[in-house]
Steps between C-alpha positions, in 0.01 A plus 500: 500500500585274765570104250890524570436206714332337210761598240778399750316143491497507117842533444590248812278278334664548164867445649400161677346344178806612297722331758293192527472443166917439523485360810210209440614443154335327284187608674371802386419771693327836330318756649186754366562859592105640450443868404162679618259153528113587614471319829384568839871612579408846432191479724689674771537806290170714503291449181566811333872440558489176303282684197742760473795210472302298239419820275867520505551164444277487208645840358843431521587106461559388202263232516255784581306210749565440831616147549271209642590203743459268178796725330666365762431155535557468090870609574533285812313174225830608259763514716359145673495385146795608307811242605779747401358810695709505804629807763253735307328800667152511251388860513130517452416831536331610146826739470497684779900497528508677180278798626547766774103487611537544901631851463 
């Protein structure tokens, strides 16, 4: 499906914060791992593509939505706000680790 560069990236991402977060103690460092989030990102993919992956989406996730850029930004507002929230990876995905939905 070709996003192994992308989910390479993820979990690089998610390693570095973790470390920092030791490292630059006590700065905090956190990180927001986003699930399926309408943007132009999936422009690239041909339109019916993309409908296909957000019937799925809505079908299968447990938050039966697909996420929004403001999903987002309210976890990135909590973790910027919370002082004891420190070398966390925030999954906002509306569940999508709990399902199998790509196959």
């Amino acid at each position: 499906m070709g996003l192994a560069a992308v989910t390479t990236t993820f979990a690089a991402v998610d390693s570095l914060a973790q470390s920092l977060a030791l490292e630059l103690a006590p700065i905090r460092v956190n990180t927001i791992r986003p699930g399926f989030i309408d943007t132009e990102f999936w422009d690239v993919l041909p339109a019916e593509q993309v409908e296909t992956i957000r019937d799925r989406v809505r079908a299968t996730f447990p938050a039966r939505r697909i996420g929004t850029i403001a999903d987002v930004g309210h976890a990135a507002v909590f973790l910027m706000t919370n002082p004891y929230v420190t070398g966390t990876v925030l999954e906002v995905s509306g569940g999508e680790l709990l399902v199998d939905w790509l196959f």
